[in-house]
KEDO-587507 format. One record per residue: residue in one letter; chain; x, y, z of N, C-alpha, C in turn. Coordinates in Angstrom, 3 decimals. Atoms other than C-alpha are relative to their C-alpha. Example, Ala and Ser with C-alpha at 12.3 -4.5 7.8 and 13.67 -1.06 7.14 Angstrom:
<recs>
a;A;0.890;-1.190;0.000;12.300;-4.500;7.800;0.900;1.200;0.000
s;A;-0.820;-1.190;-0.060;13.670;-1.060;7.140;-0.770;1.090;0.730
</recs>
This chain:
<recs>
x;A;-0.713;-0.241;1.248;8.119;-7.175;10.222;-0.765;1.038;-0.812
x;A;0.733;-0.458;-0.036;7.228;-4.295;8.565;-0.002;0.029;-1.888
x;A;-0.018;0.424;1.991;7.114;-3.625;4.266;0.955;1.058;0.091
x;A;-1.193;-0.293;0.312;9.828;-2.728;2.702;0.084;0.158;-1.456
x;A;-0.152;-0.808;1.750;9.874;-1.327;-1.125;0.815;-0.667;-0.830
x;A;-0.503;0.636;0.743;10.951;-2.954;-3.974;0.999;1.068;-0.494
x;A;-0.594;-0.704;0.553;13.713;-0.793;-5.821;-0.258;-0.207;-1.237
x;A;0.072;0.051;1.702;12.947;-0.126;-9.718;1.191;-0.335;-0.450
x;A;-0.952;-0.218;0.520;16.681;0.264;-9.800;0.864;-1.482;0.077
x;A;0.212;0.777;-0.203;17.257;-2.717;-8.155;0.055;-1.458;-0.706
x;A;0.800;1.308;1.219;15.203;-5.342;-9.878;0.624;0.107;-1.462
x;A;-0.060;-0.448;0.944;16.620;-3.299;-12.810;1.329;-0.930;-0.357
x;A;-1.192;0.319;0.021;20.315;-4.241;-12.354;0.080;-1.715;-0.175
x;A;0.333;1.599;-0.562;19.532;-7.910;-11.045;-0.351;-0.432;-1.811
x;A;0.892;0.058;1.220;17.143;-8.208;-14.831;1.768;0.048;-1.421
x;A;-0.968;-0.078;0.266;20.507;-6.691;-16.398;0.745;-0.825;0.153
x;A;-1.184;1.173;-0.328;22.821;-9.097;-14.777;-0.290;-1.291;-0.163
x;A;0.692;1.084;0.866;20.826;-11.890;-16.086;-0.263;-0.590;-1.366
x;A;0.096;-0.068;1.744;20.343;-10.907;-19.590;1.484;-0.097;-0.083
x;A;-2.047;0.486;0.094;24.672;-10.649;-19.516;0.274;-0.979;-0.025
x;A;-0.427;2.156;-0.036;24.638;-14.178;-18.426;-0.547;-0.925;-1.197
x;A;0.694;0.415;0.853;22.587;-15.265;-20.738;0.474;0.372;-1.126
x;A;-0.423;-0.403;1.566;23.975;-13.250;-23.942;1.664;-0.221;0.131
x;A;-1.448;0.513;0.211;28.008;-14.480;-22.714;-0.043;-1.220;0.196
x;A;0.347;1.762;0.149;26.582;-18.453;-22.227;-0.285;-0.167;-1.451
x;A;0.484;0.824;1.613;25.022;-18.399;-25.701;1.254;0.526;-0.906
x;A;-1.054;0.269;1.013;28.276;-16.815;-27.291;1.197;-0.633;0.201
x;A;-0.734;0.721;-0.326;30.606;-18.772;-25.808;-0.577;-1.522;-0.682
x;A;0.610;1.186;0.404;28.286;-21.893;-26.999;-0.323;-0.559;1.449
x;A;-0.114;1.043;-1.491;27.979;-22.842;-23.270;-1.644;0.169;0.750
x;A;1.482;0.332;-0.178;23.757;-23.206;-23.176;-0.190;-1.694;-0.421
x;A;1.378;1.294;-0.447;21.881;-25.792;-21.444;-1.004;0.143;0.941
x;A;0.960;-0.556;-0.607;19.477;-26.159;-19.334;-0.102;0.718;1.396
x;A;-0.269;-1.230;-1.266;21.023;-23.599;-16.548;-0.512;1.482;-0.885
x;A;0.781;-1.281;0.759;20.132;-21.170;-19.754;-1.159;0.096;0.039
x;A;1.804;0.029;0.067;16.861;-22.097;-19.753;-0.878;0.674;1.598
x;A;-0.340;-0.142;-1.264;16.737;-21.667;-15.909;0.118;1.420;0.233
x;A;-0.760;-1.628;0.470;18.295;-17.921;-16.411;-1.566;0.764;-0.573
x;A;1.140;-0.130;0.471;15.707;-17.580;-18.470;-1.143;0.380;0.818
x;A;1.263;-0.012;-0.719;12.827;-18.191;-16.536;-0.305;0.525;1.467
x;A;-0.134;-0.740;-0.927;14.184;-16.691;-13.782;-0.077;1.515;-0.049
x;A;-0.270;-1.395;-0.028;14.556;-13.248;-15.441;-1.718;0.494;-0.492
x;A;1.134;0.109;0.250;11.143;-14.136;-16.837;-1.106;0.193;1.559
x;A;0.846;0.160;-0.944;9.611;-14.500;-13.458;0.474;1.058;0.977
x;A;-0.439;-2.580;-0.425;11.331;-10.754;-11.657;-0.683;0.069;-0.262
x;A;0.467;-1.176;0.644;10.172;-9.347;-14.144;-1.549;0.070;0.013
x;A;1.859;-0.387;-0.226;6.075;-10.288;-13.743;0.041;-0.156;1.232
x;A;0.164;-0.190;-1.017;7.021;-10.299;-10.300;-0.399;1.673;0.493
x;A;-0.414;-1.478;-0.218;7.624;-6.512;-10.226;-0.891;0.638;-0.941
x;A;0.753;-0.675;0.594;5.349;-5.730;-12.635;-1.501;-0.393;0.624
x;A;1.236;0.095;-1.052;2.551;-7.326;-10.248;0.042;0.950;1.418
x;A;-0.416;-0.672;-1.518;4.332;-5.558;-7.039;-0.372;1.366;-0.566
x;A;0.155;-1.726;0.465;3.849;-2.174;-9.363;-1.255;0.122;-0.053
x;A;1.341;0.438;0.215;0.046;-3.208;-9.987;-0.485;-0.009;1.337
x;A;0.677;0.434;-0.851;-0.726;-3.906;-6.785;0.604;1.691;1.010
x;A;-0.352;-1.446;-1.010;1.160;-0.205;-5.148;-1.369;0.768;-0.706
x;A;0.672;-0.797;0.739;-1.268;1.737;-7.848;-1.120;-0.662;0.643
x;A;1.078;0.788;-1.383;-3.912;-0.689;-5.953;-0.314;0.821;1.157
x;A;0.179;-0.467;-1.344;-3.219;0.274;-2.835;-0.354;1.705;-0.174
x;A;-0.011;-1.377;-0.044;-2.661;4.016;-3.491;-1.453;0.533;-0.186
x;A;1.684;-0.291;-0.005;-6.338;3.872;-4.766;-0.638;-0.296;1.005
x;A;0.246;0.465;-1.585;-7.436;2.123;-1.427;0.521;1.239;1.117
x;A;-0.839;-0.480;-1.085;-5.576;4.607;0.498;-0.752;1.542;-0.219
x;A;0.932;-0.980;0.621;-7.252;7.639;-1.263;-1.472;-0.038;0.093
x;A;1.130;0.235;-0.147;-10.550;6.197;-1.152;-0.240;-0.316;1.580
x;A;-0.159;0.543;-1.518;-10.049;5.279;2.683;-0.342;1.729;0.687
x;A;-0.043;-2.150;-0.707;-9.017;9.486;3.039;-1.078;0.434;-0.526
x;A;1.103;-0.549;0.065;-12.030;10.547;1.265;-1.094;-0.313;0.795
x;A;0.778;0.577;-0.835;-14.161;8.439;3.405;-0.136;0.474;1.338
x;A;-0.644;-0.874;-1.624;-12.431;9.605;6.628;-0.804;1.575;0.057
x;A;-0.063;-1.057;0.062;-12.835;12.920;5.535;-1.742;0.560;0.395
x;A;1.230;-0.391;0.372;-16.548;12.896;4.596;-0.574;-0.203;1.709
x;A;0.317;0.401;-1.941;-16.957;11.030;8.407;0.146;0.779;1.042
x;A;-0.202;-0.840;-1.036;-15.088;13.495;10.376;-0.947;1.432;-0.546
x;A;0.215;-1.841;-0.357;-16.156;17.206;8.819;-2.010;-0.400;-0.538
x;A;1.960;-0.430;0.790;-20.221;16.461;7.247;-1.042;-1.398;1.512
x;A;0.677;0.542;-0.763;-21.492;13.191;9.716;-0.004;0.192;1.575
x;A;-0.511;-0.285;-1.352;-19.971;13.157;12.748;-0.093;1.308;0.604
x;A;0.398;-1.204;-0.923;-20.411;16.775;13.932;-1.614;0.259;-0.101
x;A;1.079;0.082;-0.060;-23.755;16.746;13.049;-0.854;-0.975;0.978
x;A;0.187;0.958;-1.256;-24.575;13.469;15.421;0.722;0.297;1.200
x;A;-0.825;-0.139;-0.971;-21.887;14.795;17.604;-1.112;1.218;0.630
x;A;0.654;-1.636;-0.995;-23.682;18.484;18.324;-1.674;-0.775;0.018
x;A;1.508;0.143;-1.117;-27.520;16.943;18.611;0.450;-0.844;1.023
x;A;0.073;0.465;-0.820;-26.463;14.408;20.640;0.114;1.152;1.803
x;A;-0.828;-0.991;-1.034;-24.539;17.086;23.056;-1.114;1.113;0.442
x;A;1.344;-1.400;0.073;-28.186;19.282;22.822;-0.172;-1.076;0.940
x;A;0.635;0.911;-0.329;-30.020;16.415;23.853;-0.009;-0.358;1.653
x;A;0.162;0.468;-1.320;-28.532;15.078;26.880;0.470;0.693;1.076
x;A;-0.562;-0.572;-1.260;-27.699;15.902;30.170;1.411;0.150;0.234
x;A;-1.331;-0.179;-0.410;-24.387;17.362;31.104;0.397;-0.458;0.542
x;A;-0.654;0.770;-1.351;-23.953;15.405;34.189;-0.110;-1.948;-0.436
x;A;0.388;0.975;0.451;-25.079;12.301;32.387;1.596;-0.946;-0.210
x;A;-1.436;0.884;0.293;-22.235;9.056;31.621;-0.240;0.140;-1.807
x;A;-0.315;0.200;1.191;-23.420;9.290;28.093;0.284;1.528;-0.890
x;A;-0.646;-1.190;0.186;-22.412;13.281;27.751;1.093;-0.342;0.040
x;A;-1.130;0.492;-0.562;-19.357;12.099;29.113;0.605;-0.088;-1.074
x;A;-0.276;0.451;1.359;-18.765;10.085;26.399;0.269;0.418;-1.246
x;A;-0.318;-0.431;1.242;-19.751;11.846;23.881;0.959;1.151;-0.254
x;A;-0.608;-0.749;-0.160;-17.798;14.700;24.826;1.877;-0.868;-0.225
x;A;-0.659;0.808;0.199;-14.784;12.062;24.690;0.586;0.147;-1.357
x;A;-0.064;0.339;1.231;-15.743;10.793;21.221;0.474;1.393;-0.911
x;A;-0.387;-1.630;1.135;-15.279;14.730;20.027;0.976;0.411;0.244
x;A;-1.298;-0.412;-0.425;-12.053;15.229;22.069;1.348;-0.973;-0.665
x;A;-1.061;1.209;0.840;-10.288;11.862;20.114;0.029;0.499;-1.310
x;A;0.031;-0.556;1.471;-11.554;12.931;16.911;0.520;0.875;-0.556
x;A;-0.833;-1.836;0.561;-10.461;16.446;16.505;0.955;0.143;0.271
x;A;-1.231;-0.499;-0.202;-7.190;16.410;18.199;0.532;-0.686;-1.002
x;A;-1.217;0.202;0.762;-5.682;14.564;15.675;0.045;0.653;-1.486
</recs>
């Protein structure tokens, strides 16, 4: 299952079509405790979606801080351990091999 996006517009309408119910029950006189209910339902969306919005601005920082990380790994550490190693050892060696590998995964993508 994979994620799937909340709609602003959505939640918006739903929030809307709640408050309606709620403002043609109380002028009709026809509140009880299904109003209350209404209520707490439009009450609880709404810090639902305002946690689901809290928690994207979350991630987006996680996701940014993940790519700078990446970044700093592939172009400043990694070629630097990548080319002594590649001085170092033997060409015919299993751990040339390798490392020659580790530099052919990295860079193609």
């Amino acid at each position: 299952m994979g994620l799937k996006a909340i709609s602003n517009s959505k939640v918006g309408h739903m929030i809307d079509a709640l408050d309606n119910l709620e403002m043609i029950r109380s002028q009709i006189g026809h509140e009880n405790s299904d109003s209350h209910e209404l209520q707490n339902l439009r009450i609880k969306l709404q810090d639902k979606h305002i946690r689901y919005k809290e928690m994207l601005i979350n991630i987006e920082a996680e996701i940014k801080d993940f790519e700078v990380l990446y970044k700093t790994i592939k172009t400043r550490f990694l070629p630097e351990m990548l080319k002594e190693l590649k001085q170092i050892l033997p060409e015919d060696s299993q751990d040339f091999i390798l490392v020659k590998e580790v530099i052919h995964k990295t860079y193609r993508q």
